[in-house]
C-alpha positions in Angstrom: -23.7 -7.5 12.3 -21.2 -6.3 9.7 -21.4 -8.0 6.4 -18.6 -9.1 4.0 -19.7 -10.4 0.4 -17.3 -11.8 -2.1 -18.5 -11.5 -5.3 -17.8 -13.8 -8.8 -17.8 -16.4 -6.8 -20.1 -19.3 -4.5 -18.8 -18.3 -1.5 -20.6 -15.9 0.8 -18.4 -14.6 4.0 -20.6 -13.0 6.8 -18.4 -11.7 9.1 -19.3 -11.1 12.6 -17.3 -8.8 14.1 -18.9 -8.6 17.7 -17.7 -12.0 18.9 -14.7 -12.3 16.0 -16.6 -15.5 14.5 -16.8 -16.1 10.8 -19.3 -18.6 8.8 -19.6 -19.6 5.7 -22.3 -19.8 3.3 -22.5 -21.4 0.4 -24.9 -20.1 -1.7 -24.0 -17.7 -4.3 -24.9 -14.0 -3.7 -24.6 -11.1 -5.8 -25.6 -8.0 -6.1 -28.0 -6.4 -7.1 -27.4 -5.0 -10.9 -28.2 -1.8 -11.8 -28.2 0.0 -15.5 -25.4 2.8 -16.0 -26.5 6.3 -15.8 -23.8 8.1 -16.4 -23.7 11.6 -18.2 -20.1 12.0 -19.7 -21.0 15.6 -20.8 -22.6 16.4 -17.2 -19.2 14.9 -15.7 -17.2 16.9 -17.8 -18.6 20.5 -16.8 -18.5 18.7 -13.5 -14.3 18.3 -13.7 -13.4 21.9 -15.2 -16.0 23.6 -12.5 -14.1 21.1 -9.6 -10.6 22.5 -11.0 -11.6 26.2 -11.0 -13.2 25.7 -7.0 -9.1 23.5 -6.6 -7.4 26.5 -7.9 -9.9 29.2 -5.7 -9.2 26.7 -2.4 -5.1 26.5 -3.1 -4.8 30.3 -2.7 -6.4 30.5 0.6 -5.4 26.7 1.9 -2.2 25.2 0.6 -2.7 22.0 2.3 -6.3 21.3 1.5 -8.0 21.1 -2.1 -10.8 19.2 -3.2 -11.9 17.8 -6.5 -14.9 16.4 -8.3 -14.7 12.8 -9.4 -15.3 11.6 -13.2 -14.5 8.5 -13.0 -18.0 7.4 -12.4 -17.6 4.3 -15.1 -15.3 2.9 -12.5 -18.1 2.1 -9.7 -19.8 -1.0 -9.7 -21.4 -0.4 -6.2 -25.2 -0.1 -6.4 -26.0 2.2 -3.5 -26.4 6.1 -4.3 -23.6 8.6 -2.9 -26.4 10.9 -2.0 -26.8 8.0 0.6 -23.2 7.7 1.9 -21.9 8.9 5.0 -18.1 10.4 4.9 -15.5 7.9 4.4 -11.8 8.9 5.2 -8.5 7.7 4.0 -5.6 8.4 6.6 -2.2 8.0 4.9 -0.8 8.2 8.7 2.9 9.6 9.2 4.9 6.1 9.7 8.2 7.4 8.7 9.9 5.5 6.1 6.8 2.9 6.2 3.5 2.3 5.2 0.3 2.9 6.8 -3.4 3.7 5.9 -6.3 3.6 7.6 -9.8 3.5 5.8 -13.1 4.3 7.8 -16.4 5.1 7.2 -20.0 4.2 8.6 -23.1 2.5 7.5 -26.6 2.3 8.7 -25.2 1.3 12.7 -22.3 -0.2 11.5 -18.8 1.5 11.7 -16.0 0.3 9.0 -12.3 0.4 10.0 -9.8 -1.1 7.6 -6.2 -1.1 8.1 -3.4 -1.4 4.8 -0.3 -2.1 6.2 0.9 -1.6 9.1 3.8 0.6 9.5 7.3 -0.2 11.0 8.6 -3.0 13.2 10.8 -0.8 15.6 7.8 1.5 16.2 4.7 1.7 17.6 3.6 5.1 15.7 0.9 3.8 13.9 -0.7 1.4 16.8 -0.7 5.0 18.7 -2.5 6.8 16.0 -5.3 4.1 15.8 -5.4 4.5 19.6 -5.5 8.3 19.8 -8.6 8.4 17.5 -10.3 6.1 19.2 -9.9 3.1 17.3 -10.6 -0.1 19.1 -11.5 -2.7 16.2 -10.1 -3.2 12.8 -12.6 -5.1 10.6 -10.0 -5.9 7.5 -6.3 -5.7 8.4 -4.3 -6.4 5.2 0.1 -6.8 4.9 1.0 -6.3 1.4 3.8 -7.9 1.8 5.7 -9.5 4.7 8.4 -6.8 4.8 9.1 -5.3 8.3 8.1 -1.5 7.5 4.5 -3.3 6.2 3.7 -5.5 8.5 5.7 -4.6 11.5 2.8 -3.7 13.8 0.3 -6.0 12.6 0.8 -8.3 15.9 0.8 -5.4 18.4 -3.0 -4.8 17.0 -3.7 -8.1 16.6 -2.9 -8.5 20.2 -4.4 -5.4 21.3 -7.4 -4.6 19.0 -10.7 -6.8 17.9 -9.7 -8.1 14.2 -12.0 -9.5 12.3 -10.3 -10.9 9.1 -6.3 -10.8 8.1 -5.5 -10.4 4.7 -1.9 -11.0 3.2 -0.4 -11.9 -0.4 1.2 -15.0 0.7 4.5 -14.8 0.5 6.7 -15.5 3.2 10.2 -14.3 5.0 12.1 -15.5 7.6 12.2 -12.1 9.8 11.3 -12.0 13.0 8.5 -10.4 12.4 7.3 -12.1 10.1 7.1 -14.9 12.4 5.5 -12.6 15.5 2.7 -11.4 12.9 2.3 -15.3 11.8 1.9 -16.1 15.3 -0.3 -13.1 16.4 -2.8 -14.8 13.6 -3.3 -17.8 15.1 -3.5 -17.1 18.3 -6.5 -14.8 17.7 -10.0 -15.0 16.2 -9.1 -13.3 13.1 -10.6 -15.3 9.9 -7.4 -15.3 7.4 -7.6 -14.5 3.8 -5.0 -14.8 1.0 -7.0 -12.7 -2.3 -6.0 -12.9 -5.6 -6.4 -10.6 -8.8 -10.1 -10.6 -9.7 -11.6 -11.2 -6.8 -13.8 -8.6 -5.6 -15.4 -7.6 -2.2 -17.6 -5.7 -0.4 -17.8 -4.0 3.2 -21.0 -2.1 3.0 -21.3 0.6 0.5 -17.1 0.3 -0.4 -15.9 -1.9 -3.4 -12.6 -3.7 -2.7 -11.3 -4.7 -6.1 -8.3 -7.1 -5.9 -5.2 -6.3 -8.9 -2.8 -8.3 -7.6 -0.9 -10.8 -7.2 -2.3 -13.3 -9.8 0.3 -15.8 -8.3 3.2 -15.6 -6.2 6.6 -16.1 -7.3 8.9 -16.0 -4.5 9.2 -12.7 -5.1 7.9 -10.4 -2.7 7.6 -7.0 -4.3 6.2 -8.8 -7.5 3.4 -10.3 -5.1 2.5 -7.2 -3.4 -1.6 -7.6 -3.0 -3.0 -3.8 -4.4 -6.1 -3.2 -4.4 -8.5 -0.5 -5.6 -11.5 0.8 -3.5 -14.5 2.4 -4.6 -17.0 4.5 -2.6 -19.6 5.8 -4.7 -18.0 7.7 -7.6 -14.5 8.0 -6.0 -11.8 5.3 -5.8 -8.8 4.9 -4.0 -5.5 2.8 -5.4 -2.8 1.1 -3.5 -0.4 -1.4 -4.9 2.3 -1.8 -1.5 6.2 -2.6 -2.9 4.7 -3.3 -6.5 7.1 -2.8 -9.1 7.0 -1.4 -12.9 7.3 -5.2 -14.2 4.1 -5.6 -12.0 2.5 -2.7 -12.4 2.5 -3.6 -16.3 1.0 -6.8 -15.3 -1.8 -5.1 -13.7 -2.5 -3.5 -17.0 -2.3 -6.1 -19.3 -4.5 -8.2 -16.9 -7.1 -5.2 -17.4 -8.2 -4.5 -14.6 -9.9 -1.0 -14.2 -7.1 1.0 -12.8 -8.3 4.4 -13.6 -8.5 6.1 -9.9 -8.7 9.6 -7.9 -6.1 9.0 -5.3 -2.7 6.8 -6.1 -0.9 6.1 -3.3 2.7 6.2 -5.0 4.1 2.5 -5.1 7.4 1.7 -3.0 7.8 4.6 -1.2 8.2 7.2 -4.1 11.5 5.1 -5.8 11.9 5.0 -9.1 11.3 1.2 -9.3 7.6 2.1 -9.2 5.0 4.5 -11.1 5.9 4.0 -14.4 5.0 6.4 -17.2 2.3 4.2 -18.5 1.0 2.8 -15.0 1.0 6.4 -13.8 -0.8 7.2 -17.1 -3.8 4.1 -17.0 -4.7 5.3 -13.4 -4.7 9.3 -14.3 -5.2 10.0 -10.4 -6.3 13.8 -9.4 -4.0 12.9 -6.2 -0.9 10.8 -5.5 0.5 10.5 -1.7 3.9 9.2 -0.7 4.9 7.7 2.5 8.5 8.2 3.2 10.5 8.8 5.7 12.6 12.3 6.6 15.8 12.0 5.8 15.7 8.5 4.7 18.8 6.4 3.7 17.1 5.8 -0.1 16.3 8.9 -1.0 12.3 8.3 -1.6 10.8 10.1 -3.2 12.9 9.5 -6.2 13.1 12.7 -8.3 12.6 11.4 -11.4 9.1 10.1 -10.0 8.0 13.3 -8.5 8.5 15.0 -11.5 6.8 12.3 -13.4 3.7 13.0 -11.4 4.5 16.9 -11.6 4.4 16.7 -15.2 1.2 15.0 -15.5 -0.7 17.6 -13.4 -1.0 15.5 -10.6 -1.2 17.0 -7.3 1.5 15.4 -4.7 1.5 14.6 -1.2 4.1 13.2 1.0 4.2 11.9 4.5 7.9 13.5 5.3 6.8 16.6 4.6 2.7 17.0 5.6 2.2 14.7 8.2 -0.4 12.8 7.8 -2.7 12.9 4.9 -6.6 12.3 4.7 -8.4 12.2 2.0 -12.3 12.4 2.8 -15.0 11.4 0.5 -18.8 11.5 0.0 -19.0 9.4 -2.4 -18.8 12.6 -5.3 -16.0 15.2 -4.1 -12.8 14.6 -2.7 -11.3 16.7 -0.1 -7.4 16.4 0.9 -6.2 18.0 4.2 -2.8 17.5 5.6 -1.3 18.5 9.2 1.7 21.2 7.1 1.8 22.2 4.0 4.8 22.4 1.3 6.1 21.7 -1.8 8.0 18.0 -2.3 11.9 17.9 -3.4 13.7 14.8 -3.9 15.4 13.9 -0.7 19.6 12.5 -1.0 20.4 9.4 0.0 22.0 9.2 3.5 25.5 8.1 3.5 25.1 5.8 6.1 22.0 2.8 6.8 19.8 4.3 9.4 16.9 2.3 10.8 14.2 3.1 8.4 12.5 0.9 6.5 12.6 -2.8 5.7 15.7 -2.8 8.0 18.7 -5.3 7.1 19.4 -6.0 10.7 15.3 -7.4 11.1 15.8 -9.6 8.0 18.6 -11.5 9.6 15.7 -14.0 11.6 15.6 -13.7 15.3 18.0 -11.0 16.4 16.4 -7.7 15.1 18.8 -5.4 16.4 22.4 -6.9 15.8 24.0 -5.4 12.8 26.9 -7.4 11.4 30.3 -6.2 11.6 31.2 -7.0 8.5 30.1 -6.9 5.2 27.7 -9.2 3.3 30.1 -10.5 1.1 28.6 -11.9 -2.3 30.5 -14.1 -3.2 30.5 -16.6 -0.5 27.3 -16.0 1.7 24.7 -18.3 2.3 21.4 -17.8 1.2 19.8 -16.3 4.5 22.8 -14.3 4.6 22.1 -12.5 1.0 18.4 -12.0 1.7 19.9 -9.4 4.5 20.8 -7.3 2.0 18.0 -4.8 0.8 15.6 -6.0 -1.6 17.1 -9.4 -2.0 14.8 -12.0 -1.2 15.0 -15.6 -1.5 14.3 -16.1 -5.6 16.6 -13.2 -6.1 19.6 -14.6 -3.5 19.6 -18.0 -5.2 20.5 -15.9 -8.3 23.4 -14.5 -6.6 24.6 -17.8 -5.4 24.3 -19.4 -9.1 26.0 -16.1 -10.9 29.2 -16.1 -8.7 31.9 -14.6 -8.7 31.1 -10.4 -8.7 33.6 -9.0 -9.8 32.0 -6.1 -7.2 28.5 -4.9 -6.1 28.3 -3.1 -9.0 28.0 -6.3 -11.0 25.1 -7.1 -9.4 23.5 -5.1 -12.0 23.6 -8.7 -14.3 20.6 -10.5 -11.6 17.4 -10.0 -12.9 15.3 -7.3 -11.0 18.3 -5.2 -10.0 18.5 -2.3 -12.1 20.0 0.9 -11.2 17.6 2.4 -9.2 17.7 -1.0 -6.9 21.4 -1.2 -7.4 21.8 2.3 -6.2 20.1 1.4 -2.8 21.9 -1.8 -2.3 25.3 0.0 -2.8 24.0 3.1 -0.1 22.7 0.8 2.1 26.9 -0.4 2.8 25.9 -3.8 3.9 26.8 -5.4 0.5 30.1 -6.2 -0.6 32.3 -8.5 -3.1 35.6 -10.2 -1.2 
C-alpha cells in the first residue's frame, strides 16, 4: 500500500494503488517535526569541493556532471538521505512537448509520477514509459490542457494502472482535451485539482504546490508548477507559466530556491525572467523543445540569460533525453549526446509541433483551414485557433476590433513581442 499525505490540511488521502481505490480520512495527520541541523559553513566547503569534482567530470564526460546540493533549508521531509534509494528525473525527448517522468522506490513500494504528457499526434512518450518497463503511474499531472501537455494522458490512462490525475483546472475545447476528460472518468483514477500552498507527500518526496492560486481563464497563467524535494535536492517545474506568473510565485513566497529548473514554456522568452531565474538559482536548467521547431525555442535571449548566471543548460533537441539522478545529497545529469545549445530560427512555415492550431479547432484534429484566421471578424472558437489565444484573451480581440493588422495585436493584454512574434510565424493569423 502506497501512501499519499496532504499536509496543512484535515484531509488525509491513502491511496491504494493495487486495486486503483482511494479513501478518505478525516483526521488530521502531519508529520512528524524535526529541529534544523543544518551547517551553512559545512554546506559551503560542500558547494566549492562539488564544483571542482563538476569541472574534473566535464573534461572527461561532456554530457554528465554532478553537483552537491546546498539548498538544505529548502527540505521539510523528515527522513535522512543516508536512507534514500535513487530517485530519477527523466526529462524524456517529446519533441516540441513536455514530458517528465519522476521514479524512485521506498521500503517495497515503487514511485512513478508522470508531469505532462507529451504531444497529441504522438505516442513517443507512452513508448518510453513502455520500454522501461513502466506499467503504473501513481500521480499523472497536465499542467495545462494544451495538446503538447496533455496529449497522451488518455492513451496511459487507458493503457496503464493510474492512481490519481492531477490538472490546474482550466479547460479547452480541443479534442483532446475532451479524450483526456473522458479517459478520467472512465477509469479508477481519483482526480485532483491542487492549489498554491498545498503540500504533499509520496513517501520520502515533497510535492510543494506554487501554482495556480486561482484560475483565470487563462491557461498559461494557471499552469499548476510544483517543486519536489528528495532529501536535500529539489526539482522545479512550472509547465506554460509566464513572467507575470512567475512574479506571482515570488511575491506569494513560496520557497523557490531549487537544483534543477526545468525552463518554463519551452525555452521562449515569455518565461524565466531575470528575477524568477534569480529566486530559484538552480545548478541545472533543462529545456524541452523540439528540433527545428516553428518558434524558435529556446529563445536566445533566455539561454544566455541562464549562460550568464552560471547555470548549466540542457535541452531535449539537442541531448535526448535527460535524467537527473539523486540520492537525496548529489546530483548527477546524464544525457543520451552531448553539445552545446544555440538558439534555434523560427521556421517559416507552421509544422506540427506543439500546441498545434489545427487540434485547437474542437473535433477535427488534422484539417488546417485554407484561409487565414482573420481578426477582425472571427468568432470566438475561431480566434482561440490561433497560437496562444485562449478564450479570456479571444474575447479581447473581439471587443478591440478593428486591427488595423496582426501587428496590432500587440495592444491585447498578454501579447508582447515575443508572443506576437509567434503568432505572426505561425501564418494562421491575419487582419482582412
Amino acid at each position: 500500500m502506497k501512501i499519499f499525505i496532504q499536509l496543512g490540511s484535515a484531509v488525509t488521502l491513502f491511496l491504494l494503488t493495487a486495486c486503483g481505490t482511494a479513501d478518505i480520512n478525516n483526521e488530521n495527520e502531519q508529520p512528524e517535526s524535526t529541529s534544523e541541523n543544518f551547517d551553512a559553513n559545512a554546506a559551503e566547503e560542500n558547494s566549492e569541493s562539488s564544483q571542482e569534482n563538476n569541472e574534473e567530470k566535464s573534461n572527461s564526460s561532456s554530457n554528465k556532471q554532478t553537483a552537491s546540493e546546498n539548498n538544505t533549508e529548502n527540505s521539510v521531509e523528515s527522513v535522512s538521505s543516508e536512507d534514500l534509494k535513487e530517485l530519477e528525473v527523466h526529462y524524456i525527448d517529446a519533441g516540441q512537448a513536455d514530458a517528465s517522468l519522476l521514479t524512485f522506490e521506498d521500503d517495497d513500494n515503487e514511485y512513478n509520477i508522470l508531469f505532462d504528457s507529451g504531444n497529441w499526434n504522438d505516442t513517443d512518450v507512452f513508448d518510453y514509459l513502455s520500454a522501461n518497463g513502466t506499467d503504473s503511474i501513481d500521480i499523472l499531472i497536465g499542467s495545462h490542457p494544451h495538446a503538447d501537455h496533455i496529449g497522451q494522458m488518455d492513451i496511459i490512462l487507458e493503457n496503464l494502472e493510474v492512481g490519481e490525475v492531477w490538472m490546474s483546472g482550466d479547460e479547452t475545447e480541443s479534442a483532446t482535451f475532451e479524450r483526456v476528460l473522458d479517459a478520467v472518468m472512465a477509469s479508477d483514477a481519483s482526480y485532483e485539482e491542487p492549489r498554491a500552498g498545498e503540500s504533499y507527500e509520496a513517501g520520502p518526496l515533497e510535492i510543494e504546490i506554487v501554482n495556480p492560486d486561482e484560475i483565470t481563464g487563462d491557461v498559461h497563467e494557471g499552469s499548476l508548477s510544483a517543486k519536489f524535494t528528495y532529501g536535500n535536492t529539489s526539482f522545479l517545474f512550472t509547465g506554460d507559466a509566464e513572467s507575470h506568473t512567475e512574479e506571482d510565485m515570488i511575491s506569494r513566497g513560496h520557497t523557490l530556491e531549487s537544483d534543477v529548473l526545468k525552463l518554463g514554456h519551452h525555452g521562449s522568452g515569455t518565461s524565466t525572467s531575470p528575477s524568477f531565474l534569480q529566486e530559484v538559482d538552480p545548478r541545472f536548467a533543462i529545456v524541452s523543445a523540439g528540433e527545428n521547431n516553428q518558434y524558435g525555442h529556446p529563445h536566445a535571449e533566455v539561454i544566455e540569460r541562464v549562460e550568464n548566471a552560471g547555470i548549466d543548460i540542457y535541452s531535449t533537441h539537442i541531448h535526448g533525453t535527460i535524467i537527473v539522478s539523486s540520492d537525496g545529497e548529489t546530483l548527477e545529469v546524464t544525457s543520451d549526446t552531448s553539445g552545446s545549445i544555440e538558439h534555434q530560427e523560427e521556421a517559416e512555415e507552421s509544422g506540427s509541433d506543439e500546441n498545434m492550431s489545427s487540434e485547437q479547432s474542437g473535433n477535427n484534429e488534422t484539417a488546417s483551414p485554407e484561409d487565414c484566421i482573420d481578426i477582425n471578424s472571427a468568432s470566438i472558437e475561431e480566434l482561440q485557433q490561433i497560437h496562444e489565444v485562449g478564450a479570456v484573451r479571444a474575447g479581447d480581440i473581439k471587443d478591440m476590433r478593428p486591427f488595423n493588422d496582426v501587428e496590432d495585436l500587440e495592444r491585447v493584454n498578454g501579447i508582447g513581442e515575443v508572443r506576437l512574434e509567434e503568432i505572426t510565424s505561425e501564418g494562421l493569423a491575419c487582419a482582412e
